[in-house]
SEZA-247782 format. One record per residue (C-alpha): residue number from 1; x, y, z. Coordinates in Angstrom, 3 decimals. Layout:
% residues N
<pt num="NUM" c1="X" c2="Y" c3="Z"/>
...
This chain:
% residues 169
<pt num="1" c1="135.833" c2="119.967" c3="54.419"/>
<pt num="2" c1="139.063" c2="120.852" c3="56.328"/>
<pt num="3" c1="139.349" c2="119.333" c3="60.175"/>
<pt num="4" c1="141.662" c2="121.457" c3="62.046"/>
<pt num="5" c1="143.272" c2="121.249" c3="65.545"/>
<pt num="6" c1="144.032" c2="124.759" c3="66.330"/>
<pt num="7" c1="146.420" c2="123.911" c3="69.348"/>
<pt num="8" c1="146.880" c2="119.976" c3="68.400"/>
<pt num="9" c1="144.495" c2="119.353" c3="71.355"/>
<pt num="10" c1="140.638" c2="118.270" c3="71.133"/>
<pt num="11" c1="138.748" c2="121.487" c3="72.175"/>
<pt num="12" c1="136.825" c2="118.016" c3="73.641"/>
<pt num="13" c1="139.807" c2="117.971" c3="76.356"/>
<pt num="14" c1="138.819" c2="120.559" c3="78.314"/>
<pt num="15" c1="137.420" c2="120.749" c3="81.421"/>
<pt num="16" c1="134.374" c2="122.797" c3="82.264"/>
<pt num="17" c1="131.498" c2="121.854" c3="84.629"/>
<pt num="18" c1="127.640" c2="121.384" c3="83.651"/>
<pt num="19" c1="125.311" c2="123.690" c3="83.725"/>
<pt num="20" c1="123.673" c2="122.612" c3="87.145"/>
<pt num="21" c1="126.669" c2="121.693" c3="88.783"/>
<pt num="22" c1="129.524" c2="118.662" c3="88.563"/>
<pt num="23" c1="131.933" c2="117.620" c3="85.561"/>
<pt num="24" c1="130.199" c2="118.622" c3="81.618"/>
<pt num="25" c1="132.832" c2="115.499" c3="80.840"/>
<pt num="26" c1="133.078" c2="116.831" c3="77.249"/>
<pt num="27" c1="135.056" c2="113.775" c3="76.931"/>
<pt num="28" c1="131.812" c2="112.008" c3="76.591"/>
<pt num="29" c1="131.511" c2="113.348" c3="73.178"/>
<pt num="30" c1="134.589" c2="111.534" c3="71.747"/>
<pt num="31" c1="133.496" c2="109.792" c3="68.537"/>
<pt num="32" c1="130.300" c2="112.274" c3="68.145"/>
<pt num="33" c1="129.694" c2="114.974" c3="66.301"/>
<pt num="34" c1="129.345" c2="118.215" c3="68.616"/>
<pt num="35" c1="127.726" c2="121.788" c3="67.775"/>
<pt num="36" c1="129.149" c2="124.192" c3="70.216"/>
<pt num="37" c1="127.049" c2="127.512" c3="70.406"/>
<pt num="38" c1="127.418" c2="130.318" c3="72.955"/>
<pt num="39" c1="123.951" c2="131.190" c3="73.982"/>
<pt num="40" c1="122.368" c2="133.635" c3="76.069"/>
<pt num="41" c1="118.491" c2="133.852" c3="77.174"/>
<pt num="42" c1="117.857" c2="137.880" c3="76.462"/>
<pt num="43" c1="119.450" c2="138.255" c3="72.803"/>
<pt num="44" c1="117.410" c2="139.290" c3="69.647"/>
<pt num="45" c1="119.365" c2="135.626" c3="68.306"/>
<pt num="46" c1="117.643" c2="133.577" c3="71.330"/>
<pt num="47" c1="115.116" c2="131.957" c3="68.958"/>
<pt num="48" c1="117.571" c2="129.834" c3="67.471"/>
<pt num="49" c1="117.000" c2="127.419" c3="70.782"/>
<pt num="50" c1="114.238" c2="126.297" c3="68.649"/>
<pt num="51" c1="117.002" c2="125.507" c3="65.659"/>
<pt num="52" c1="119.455" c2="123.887" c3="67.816"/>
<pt num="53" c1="116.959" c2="121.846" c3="69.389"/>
<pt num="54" c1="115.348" c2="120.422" c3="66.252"/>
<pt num="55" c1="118.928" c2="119.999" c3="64.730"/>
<pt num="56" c1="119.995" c2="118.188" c3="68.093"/>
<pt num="57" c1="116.590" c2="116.048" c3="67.957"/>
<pt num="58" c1="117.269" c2="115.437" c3="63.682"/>
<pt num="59" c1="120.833" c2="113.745" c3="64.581"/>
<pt num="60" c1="121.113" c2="112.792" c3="67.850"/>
<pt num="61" c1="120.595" c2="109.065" c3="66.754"/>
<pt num="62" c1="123.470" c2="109.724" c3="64.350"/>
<pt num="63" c1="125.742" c2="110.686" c3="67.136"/>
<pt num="64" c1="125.348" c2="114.122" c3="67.171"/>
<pt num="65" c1="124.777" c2="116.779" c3="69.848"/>
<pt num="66" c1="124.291" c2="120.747" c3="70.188"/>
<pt num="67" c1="126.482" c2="121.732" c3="73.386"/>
<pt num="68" c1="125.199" c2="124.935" c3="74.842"/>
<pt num="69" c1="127.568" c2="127.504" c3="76.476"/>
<pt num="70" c1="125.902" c2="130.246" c3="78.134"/>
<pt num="71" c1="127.615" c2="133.507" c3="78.127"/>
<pt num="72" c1="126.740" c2="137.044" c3="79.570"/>
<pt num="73" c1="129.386" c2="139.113" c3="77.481"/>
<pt num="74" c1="127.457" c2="140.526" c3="75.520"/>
<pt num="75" c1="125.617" c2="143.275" c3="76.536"/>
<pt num="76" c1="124.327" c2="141.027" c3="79.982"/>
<pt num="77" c1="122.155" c2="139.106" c3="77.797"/>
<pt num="78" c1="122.513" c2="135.553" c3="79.943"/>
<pt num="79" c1="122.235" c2="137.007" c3="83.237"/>
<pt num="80" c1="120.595" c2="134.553" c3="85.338"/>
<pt num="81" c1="121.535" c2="131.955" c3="87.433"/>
<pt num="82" c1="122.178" c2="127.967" c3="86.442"/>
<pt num="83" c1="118.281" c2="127.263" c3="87.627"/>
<pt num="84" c1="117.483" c2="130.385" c3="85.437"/>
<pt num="85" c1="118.843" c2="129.720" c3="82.964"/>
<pt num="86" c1="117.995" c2="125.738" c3="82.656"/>
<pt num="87" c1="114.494" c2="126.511" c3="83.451"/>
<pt num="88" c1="114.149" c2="129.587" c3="80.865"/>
<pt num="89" c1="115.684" c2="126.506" c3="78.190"/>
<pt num="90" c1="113.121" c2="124.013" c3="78.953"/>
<pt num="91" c1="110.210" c2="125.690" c3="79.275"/>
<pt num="92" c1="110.640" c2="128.182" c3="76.507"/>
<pt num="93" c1="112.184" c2="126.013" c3="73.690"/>
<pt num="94" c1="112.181" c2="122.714" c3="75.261"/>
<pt num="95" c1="115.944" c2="122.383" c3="75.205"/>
<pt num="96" c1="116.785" c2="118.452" c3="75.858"/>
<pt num="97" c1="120.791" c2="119.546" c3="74.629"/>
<pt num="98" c1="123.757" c2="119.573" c3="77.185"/>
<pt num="99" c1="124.501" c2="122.976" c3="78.772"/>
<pt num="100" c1="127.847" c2="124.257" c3="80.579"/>
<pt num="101" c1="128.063" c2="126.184" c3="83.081"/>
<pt num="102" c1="127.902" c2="130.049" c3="81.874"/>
<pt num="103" c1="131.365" c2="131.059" c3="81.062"/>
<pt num="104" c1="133.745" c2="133.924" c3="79.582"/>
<pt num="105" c1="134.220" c2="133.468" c3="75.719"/>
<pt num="106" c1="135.995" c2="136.378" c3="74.977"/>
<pt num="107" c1="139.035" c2="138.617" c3="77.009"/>
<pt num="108" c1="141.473" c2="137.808" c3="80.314"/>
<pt num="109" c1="138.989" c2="135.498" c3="81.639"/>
<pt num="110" c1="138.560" c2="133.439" c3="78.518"/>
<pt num="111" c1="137.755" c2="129.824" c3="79.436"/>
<pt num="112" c1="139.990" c2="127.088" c3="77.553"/>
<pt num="113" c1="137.423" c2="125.817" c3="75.458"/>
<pt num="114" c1="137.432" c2="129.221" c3="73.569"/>
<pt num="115" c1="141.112" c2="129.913" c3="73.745"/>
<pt num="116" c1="140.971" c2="126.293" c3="71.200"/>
<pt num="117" c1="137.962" c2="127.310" c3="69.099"/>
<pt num="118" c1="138.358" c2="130.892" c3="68.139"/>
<pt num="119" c1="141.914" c2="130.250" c3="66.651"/>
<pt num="120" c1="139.623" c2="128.532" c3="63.834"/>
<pt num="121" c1="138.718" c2="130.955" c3="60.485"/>
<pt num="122" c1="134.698" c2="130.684" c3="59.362"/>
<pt num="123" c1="134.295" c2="130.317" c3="55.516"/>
<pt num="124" c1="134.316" c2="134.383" c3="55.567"/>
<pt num="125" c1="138.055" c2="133.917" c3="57.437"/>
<pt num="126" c1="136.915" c2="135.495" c3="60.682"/>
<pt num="127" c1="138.953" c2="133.990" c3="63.640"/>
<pt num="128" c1="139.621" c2="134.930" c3="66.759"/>
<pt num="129" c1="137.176" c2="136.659" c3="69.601"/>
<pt num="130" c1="133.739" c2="135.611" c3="69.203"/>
<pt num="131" c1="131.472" c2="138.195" c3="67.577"/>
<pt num="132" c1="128.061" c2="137.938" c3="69.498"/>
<pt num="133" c1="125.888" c2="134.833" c3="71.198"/>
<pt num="134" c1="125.150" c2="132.361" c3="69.115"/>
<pt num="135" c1="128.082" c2="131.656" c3="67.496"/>
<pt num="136" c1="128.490" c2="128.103" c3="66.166"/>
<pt num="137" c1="131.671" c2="125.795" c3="66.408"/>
<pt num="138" c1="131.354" c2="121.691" c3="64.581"/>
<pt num="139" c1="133.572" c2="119.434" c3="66.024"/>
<pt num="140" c1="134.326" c2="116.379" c3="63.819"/>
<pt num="141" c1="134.194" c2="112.602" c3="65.479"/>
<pt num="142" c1="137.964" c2="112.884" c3="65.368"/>
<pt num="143" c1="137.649" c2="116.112" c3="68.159"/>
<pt num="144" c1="138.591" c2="118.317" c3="65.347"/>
<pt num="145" c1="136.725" c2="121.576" c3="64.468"/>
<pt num="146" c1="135.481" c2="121.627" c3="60.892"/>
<pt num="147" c1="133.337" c2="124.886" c3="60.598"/>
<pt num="148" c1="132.605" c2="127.668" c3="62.214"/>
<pt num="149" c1="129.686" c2="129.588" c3="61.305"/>
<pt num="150" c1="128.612" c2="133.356" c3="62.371"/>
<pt num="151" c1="126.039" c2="133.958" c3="64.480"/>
<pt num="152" c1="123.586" c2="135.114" c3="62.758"/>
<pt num="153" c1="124.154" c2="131.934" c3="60.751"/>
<pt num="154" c1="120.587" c2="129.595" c3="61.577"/>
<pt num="155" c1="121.195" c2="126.334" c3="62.867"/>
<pt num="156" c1="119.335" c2="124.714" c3="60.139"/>
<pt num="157" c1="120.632" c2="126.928" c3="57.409"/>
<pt num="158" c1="121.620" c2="124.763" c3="54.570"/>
<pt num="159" c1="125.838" c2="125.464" c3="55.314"/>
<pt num="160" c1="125.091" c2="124.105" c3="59.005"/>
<pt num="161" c1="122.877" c2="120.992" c3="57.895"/>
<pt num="162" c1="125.429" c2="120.316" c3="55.136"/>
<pt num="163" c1="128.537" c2="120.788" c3="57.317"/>
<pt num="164" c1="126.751" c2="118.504" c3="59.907"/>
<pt num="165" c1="125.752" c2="115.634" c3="57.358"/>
<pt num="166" c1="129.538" c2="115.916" c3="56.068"/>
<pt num="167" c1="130.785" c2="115.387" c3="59.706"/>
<pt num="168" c1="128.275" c2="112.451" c3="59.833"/>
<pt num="169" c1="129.597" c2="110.503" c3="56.952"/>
């Protein structure tokens, strides 16, 4: 598996706040294993909380975490507020995973996070804007992104599992 910098810079190094207010401090994450997805509450993909969740619960011990980023781009499908949203999470999937506040993934008002993860190709060699919610970014301990997967891609698909064991060791 290939670990990539896309601008030579940890997407990890970016600032972005939490999902109910103050610093994410993505910086926390250095050494782990991360699983950035941009979710949304309303989307036909939504069910794969329950995927992320288990995956985040499976390896968390390993140093591994799921890193929610809510995003209403597509078609308005996040459009709640931070208590909303949070709320919708744990009571409807029982999301224990870090979320950021919602953000722009795609366009003019792209956050820096994305403008360092969609430079990276999935194993189909789609790069660039993101395609729809739920799609799925691994960054490696060394704040390198190893995979990307599509999102329609299930976060315990065999590819994601394996990718996320690799990143492991």
């Amino acid at each position: 598996m290939t670990t990539a910098n896309i601008t030579g810079d940890s997407p990890l190094d970016v600032e972005i706040g939490a999902l109910q207010g103050g610093s994410a401090r993505l910086d926390q994450y250095a050494g782990q294993v991360v699983l950035v997805v941009n979710v949304a509450s309303k989307c036909g993909l939504t069910p794969q909380y329950s995927g992320l969740e288990r995956l985040h619960e499976r390896y968390a011990e390993r140093g591994f975490t799921v890193l929610g980023v809510p995003c209403n781009q597509f078609m308005g499908q996040e459009p709640g507020s931070a208590d909303e949203i949070a709320e919708f999470c744990s009571a409807t999937y029982g999301v224990t995973f870090p979320m950021t506040e919602k953000i722009e993934v795609n366009g003019e008002g792209r956050h820096p996070l994305y403008d360092r993860l969609t430079g990276f190709a999935d194993a189909e060699g789609h790069s660039g804007d993101i395609r729809w919610n739920f799609e799925k970014f691994l960054i490696g301990r060394d704040g390198g992104i190893v995979a990307r997967f599509a999102p329609q891609t299930e976060p315990e698909s065999e590819q994601v599992v394996a990718a996320v064991e690799s990143a492991l060791g």
